[in-house]
C-alpha positions as CSV (number, residue, x, y, z in Angstrom):
1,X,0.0,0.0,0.0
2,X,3.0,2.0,0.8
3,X,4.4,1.7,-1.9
4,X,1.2,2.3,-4.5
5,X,1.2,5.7,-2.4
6,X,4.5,6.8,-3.5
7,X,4.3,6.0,-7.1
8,X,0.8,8.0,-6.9
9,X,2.7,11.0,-4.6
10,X,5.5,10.9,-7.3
11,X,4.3,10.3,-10.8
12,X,0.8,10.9,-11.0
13,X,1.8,14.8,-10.8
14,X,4.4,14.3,-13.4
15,X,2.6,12.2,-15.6
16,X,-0.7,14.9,-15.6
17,X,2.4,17.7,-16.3
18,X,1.9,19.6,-12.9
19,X,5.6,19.5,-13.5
20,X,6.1,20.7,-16.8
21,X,9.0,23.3,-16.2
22,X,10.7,22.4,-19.5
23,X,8.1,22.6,-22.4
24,X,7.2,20.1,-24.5
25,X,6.4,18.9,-28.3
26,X,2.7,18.6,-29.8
27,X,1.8,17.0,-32.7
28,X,0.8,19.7,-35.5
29,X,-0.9,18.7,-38.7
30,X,-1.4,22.8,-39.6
31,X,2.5,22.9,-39.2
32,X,2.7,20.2,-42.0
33,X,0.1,21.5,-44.1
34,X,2.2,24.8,-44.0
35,X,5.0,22.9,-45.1
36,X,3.3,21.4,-48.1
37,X,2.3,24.2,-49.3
38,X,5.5,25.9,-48.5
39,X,3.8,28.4,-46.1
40,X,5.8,28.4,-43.1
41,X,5.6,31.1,-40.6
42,X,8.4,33.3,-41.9
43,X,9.2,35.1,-38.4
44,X,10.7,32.1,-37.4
45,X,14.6,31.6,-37.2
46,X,15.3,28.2,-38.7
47,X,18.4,26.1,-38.0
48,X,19.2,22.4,-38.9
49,X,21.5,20.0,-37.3
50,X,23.3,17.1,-38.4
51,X,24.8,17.0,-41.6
52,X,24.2,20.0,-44.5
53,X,22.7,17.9,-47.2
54,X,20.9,14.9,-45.0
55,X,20.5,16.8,-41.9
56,X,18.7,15.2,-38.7
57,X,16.1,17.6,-38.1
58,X,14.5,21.4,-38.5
59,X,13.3,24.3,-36.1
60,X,12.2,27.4,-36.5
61,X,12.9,29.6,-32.9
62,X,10.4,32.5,-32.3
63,X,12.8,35.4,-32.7
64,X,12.0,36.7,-29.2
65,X,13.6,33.8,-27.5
66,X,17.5,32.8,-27.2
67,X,18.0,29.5,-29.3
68,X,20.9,27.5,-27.4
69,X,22.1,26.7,-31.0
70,X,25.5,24.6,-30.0
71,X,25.5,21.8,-32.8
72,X,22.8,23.6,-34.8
73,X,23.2,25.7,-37.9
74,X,21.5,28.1,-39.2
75,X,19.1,28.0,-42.6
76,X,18.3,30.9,-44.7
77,X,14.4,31.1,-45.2
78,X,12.7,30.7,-48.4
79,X,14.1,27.6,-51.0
80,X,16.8,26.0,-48.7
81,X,14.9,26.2,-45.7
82,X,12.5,23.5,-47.9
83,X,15.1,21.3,-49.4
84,X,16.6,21.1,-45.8
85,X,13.0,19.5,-44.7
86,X,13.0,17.7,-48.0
87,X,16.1,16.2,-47.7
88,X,15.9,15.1,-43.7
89,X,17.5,12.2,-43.0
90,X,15.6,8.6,-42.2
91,X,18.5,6.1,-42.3
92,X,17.2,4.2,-39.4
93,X,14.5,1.5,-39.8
94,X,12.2,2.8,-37.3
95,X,12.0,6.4,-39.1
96,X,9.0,5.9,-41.6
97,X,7.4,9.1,-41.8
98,X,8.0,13.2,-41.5
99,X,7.3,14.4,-37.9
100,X,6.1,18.5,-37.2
101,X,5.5,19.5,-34.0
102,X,5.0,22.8,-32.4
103,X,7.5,23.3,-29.7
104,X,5.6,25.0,-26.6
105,X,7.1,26.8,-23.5
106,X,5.9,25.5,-19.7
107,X,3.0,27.9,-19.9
108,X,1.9,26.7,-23.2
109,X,3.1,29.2,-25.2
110,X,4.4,28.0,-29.0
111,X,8.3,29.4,-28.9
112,X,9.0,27.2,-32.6
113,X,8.2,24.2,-34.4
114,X,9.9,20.5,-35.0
115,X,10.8,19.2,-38.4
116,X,12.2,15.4,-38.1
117,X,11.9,11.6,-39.2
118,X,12.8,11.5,-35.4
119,X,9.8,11.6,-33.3
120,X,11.3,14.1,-30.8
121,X,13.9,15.0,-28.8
122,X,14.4,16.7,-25.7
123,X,13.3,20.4,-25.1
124,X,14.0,23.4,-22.7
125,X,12.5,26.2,-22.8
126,X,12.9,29.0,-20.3
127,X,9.9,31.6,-20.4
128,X,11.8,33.5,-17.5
129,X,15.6,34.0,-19.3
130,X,13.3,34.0,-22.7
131,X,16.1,30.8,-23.7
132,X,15.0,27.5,-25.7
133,X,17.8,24.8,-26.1
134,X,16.8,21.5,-28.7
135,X,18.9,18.6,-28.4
136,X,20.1,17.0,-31.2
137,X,18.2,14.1,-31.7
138,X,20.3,11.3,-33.4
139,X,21.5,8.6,-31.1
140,X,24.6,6.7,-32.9
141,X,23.8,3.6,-30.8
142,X,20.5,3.3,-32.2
143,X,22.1,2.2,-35.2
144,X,23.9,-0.6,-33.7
145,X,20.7,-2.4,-32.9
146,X,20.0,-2.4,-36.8
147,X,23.2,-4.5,-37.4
């Protein structure tokens, strides 16, 4: 009984996201329909990581936050932002389709949005120091389980 009463005391609030101090992803089919129609929101500041021409994943930062950009690159808006999305890299088996999310600070505020055959990755965003840091989502051991 004990014990049933600490994984409630513990999780349940974390699980509901009483704790969300980090922000989170959401699943946006708008976001995709933008990029199909090669609308997206143009205030955005878009970087890519990984490598130029099969790079691992896209976001756009809302230009009012501080993007934590250490093994991201910037991408110039317009044509290349598109052939960066177009050309995202899904080397690993489990990759089978094109992920966009909007990336939302801890009071649900959208600060950007997720391009990747990766389904996410881990997000901080800090409404306080107005700072968003994306970690790079490939995992080079993933790849040995394919092997």
């Amino acid at each position: 009984m004990k014990f049933c009463l600490i994984l409630g005391v513990f999780f349940l609030p974390a699980g509901c996201g009483w704790f969300n101090t980090f922000g989170h992803m959401a699943h946006s089919p708008v976001l995709m329909e933008q990029y199909r129609e090669k609308q997206l929101p143009n205030q955005l500041i878009y970087f890519y990581c990984g490598r130029e021409n099969l790079p691992y994943a896209v976001v756009g930062i809302d230009p009012g936050y501080t993007f934590i950009s250490k093994f991201w690159f910037p991408v110039e808006s317009g044509i290349d932002l598109y052939t960066k999305i177009d050309h995202l890299s899904n080397l690993e088996p489990s990759q089978d389709r094109l992920y966009a999310k909007t990336i939302t600070g801890p009071s649900g505020n959208a600060v950007g949005v997720w391009f990747s055959f990766y389904h996410s990755t881990g997000v901080v965003v800090d409404d306080t120091n107005h700072t968003v840091k994306v970690f790079n989502p490939y995992k080079p051991e993933s790849m040995l389980n394919s092997f």
